[in-house]
C-alpha positions in Angstrom: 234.0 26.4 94.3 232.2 24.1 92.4 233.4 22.4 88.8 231.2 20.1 88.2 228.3 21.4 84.7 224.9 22.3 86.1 221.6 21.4 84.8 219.3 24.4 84.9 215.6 25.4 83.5 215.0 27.4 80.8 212.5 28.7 79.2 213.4 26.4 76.1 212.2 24.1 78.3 208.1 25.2 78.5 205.9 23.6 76.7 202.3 25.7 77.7 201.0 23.4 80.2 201.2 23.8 83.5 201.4 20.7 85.0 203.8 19.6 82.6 206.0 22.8 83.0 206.0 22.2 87.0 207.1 18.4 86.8 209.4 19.2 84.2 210.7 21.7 86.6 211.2 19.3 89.3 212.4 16.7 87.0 215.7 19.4 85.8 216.1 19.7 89.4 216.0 16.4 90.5 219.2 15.8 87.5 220.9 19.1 88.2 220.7 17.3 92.6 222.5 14.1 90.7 225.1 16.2 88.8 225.9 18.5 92.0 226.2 15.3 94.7 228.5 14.0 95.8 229.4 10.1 95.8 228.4 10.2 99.6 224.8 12.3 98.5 224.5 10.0 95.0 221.8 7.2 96.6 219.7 9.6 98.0 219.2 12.3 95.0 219.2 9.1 93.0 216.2 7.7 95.5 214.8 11.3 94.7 214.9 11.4 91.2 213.5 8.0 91.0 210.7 8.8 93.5 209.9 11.8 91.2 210.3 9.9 87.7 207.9 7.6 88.7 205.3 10.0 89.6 206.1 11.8 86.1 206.0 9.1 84.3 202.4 7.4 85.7 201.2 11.0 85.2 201.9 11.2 81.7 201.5 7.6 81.0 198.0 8.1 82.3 197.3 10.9 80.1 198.8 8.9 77.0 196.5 5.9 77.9 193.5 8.2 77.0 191.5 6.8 74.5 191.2 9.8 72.5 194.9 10.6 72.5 196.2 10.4 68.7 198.5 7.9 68.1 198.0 6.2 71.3 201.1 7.0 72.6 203.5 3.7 73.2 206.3 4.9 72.0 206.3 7.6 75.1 205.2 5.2 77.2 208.1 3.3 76.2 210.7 6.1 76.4 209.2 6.1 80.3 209.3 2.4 80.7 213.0 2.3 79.2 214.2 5.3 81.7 213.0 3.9 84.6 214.4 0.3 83.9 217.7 2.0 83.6 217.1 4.1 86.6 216.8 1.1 88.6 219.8 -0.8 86.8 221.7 1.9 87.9 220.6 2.3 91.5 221.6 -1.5 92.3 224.4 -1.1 91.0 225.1 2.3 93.0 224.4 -0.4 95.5 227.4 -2.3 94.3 229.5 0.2 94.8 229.7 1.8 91.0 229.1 5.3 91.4 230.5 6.2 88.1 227.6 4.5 86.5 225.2 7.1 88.2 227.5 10.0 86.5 227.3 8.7 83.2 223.2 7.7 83.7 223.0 11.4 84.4 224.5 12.8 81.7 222.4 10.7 79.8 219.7 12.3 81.6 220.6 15.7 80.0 221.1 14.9 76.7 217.8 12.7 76.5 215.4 15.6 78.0 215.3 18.2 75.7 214.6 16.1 72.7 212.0 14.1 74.6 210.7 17.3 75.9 210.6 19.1 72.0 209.3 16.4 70.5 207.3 13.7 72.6 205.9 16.3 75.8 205.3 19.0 73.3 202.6 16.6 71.3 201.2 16.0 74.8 200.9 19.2 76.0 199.3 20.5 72.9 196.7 18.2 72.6 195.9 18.3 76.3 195.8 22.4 76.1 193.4 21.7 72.6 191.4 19.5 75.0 190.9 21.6 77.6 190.7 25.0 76.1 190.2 23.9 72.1 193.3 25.9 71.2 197.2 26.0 71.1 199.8 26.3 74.2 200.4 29.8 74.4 204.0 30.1 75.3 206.4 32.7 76.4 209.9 32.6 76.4 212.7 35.2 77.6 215.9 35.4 75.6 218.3 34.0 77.2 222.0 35.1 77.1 224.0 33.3 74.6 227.3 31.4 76.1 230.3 33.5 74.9 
């Protein structure tokens, strides 16, 4: 039996655009993969979740870079840039032997996505909804049980 905290979606988690939702899917996964391996599995889930935060990251990048997008969006772009330089920090020094680093890079991982995801992806995903449909993500959320 297992000990170690898992990182699961939730519906807390959707922001109303489908794309979005999806790779944010993947992107909960790819962390929960980091949490649950072990120090044997950790370069390969960590090869993963790079593989998969790159393509995240250029997607939404892309769709920041439009020229019609308020604000411009650099300070995303920067979040993006500043995960992925410490993503690959992390995987030469899972190289070096330091597995411990990769731990605490995930947990960092946690408690950075749902405040980039509230705050920075929810911005995105509304205007991208508004420019596709001219309205507001339409969301739905189940209640989820409380931790007792």
């Amino acid at each position: 039996m297992s000990t170690k905290q898992a990182f699961q979606w939730s519906d807390r988690f959707v922001l109303g655009h489908s794309a979005i939702d999806d790779t944010h899917r993947e992107f909960v996964d790819c962390v929960d993969a980091l949490l649950q391996a072990t120090d044997a599995e950790l370069p390969a889930a960590l090869e993963r979740f790079i593989a998969h935060a790159q393509d995240h990251f250029n997607q939404e990048n892309a769709w920041l870079g439009a020229e019609d997008f308020p604000g411009g969006g650099e300070c995303h772009i920067d979040e993006h840039g500043k995960v992925m330089s410490s993503a690959l920090d992390v995987q030469r020094m899972l190289a070096e032997g330091q597995t411990e680093i990769v731990r605490e890079f995930t947990q960092a991982l946690v408690d950075w996505f749902p405040g980039h995801a509230d705050y920075m992806d929810s911005a995105l995903a509304t205007w991208l909804v508004k420019q596709a449909h001219n309205g507001r993500p339409l969301v739905f959320r189940r209640k989820e049980k409380s931790a007792q």
